[in-house]
C-alpha positions, 0 to 999 in steps of 0.5 A, a space after each residue: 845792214 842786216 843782223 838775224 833778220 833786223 835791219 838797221 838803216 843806216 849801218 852806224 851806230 855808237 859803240 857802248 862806251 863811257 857816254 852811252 849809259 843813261 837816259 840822258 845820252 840815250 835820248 841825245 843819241 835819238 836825235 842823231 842820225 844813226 841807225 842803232 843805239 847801243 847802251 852799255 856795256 852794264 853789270 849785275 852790280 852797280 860799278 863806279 869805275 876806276 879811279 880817275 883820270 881814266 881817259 886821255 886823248 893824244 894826238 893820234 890816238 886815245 887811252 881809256 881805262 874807264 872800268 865799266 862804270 854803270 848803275 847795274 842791273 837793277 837800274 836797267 831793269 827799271 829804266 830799259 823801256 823808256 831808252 828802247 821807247 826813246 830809240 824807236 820813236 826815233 825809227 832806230 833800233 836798241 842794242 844793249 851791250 852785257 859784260 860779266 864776271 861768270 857765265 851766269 851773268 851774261 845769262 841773267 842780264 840775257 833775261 833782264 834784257 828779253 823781259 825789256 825787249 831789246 832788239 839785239 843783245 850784244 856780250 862784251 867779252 873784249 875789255 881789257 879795263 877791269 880789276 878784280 882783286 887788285 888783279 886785271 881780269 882774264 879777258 874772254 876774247 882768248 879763251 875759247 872755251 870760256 866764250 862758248 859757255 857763255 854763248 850756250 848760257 845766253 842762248 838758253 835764256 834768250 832769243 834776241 840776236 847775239 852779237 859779240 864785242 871781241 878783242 884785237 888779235 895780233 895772231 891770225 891762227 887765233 882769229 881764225 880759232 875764234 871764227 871757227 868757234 863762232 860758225 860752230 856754236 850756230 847761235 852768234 848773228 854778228 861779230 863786233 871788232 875791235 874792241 880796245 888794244 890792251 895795256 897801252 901806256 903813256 907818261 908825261 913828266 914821269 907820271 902815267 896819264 891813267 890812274 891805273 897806268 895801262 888802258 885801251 887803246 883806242 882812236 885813229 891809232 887802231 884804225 888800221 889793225 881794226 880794219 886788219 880784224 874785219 878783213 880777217 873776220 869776214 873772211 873767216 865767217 860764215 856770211 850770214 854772220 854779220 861783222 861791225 867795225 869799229 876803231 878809229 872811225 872819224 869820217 864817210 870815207 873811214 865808213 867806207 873804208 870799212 864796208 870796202 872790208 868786209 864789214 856790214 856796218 861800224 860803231 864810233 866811240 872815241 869820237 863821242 867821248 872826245 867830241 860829243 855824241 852829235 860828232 857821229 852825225 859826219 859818219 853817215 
């Protein structure tokens, strides 16, 4: 796959996630056969992350509510070019996924990342699993307007190739807004699609799995709704906007199920978390 003229061989990667944040799982993932490595999503402050347990595994499916635990961006300065040299040593590329709470923290983490030399940047703007104030934050993938200030401060503080981590959207004439809002701001290279399905819940004996009670929905339970996003999107792009597919993905055929949508390349990341960064080797 192509994104802004980067290529990456093959069109697998991880996607950002609880097992793609330091060197250690970096330097696991070069010696796999994927084509790219993300790490992230990170933060400007270090974040421990909600309170455990914060992850379970059902049959079918996956909750998460991990909170974006990272070292923040002052680890990440440090420590970001020995991961992109770990990552091209091993003929793949480095993509560095951001998350914030405003707008000028996507931008600074935009220039941490350009000072590094990473080679795409991608902007978390889907995750349904952190809290401010006791309070779920507003989760950008809705809002428009908001996710086109943040592209318009990234752009000014960076030339690397953008890529967006979106949302599921149950509304197709939302999606379609998006899309719209995307091909006109002329500065995103790829769309990254699904992020987890908001607000999932599940007990057992009476007792929420999650601490915090609802997290994302990922696994083979989102597979088809991810693969619903990628028709839609590819669509609804312009073509040279690349679209990554990701949920659910857990086998080649699942890859190609994916390419026969439209996307130009998939992220795995419950199959990771569950078992074990080699596990994505089977995708390729």
């Amino acid at each position: 796959m192509r994104i802004r003229g980067i290529d990456i061989q093959p069109g697998v990667m991880n996607a950002a996630c609880s097992e793609a944040k330091s060197i250690e799982n970096v330097r696991t993932l070069a010696a796999t056969r994927i084509g790219a490595i993300v790490v992230g999503s990170i933060t400007l402050k270090p974040r421990e992350g909600n309170p455990p347990p914060q992850w379970y595994a059902g049959e079918h499916y996956a909750l998460n509510s991990f909170g974006m635990p990272n070292n923040g961006a002052a680890f990440y300065r440090e420590h970001l070019p020995e991961m992109i040299s770990l990552a091209h040593e091993s003929g793949k590329k480095f993509i560095l996924s951001v998350a914030g709470f405003a707008p000028d923290d996507y931008a600074q983490l935009a220039t941490l990342a350009d000072e590094a030399g990473v080679d795409i940047l991608e902007l978390n703007l889907g995750c349904p699993n952190v809290s401010v104030g006791g309070e779920q934050k507003p989760i950008v993938s809705f809002d428009t307007i908001a996710m086109t200030e943040i592209i318009d401060r990234v752009s000014e503080a960076t030339d690397i190739p953008l890529t967006l981590k979106l949302s599921p959207y149950s509304n197709p004439s939302q999606l379609k807004e998006v899309a719209e809002a995307i091909a006109a701001s002329g500065k995103v290279a790829g769309v990254v699609t699904s992020n987890t399905f908001a607000n999932g819940y599940m007990e057992e004996r009476g007792q929420p799995v999650i601490a915090s009670e609802y997290g994302g929905v990922s696994g083979r339970a989102l597979f088809p709704i991810a693969l619903g996003q990628v028709r839609q999107f590819r669509r609804a792009l312009p073509e040279e906007i690349a679209v990554i597919g990701v949920g659910g993905v857990e086998s080649k055929d699942d890859v190609n199920r994916y390419l026969q949508a439209g996307a130009d390349g998939v992220q795995a990341a419950t199959l990771i978390v569950r078992d074990g960064h080699h596990a994505i080797n089977k995708l390729v």
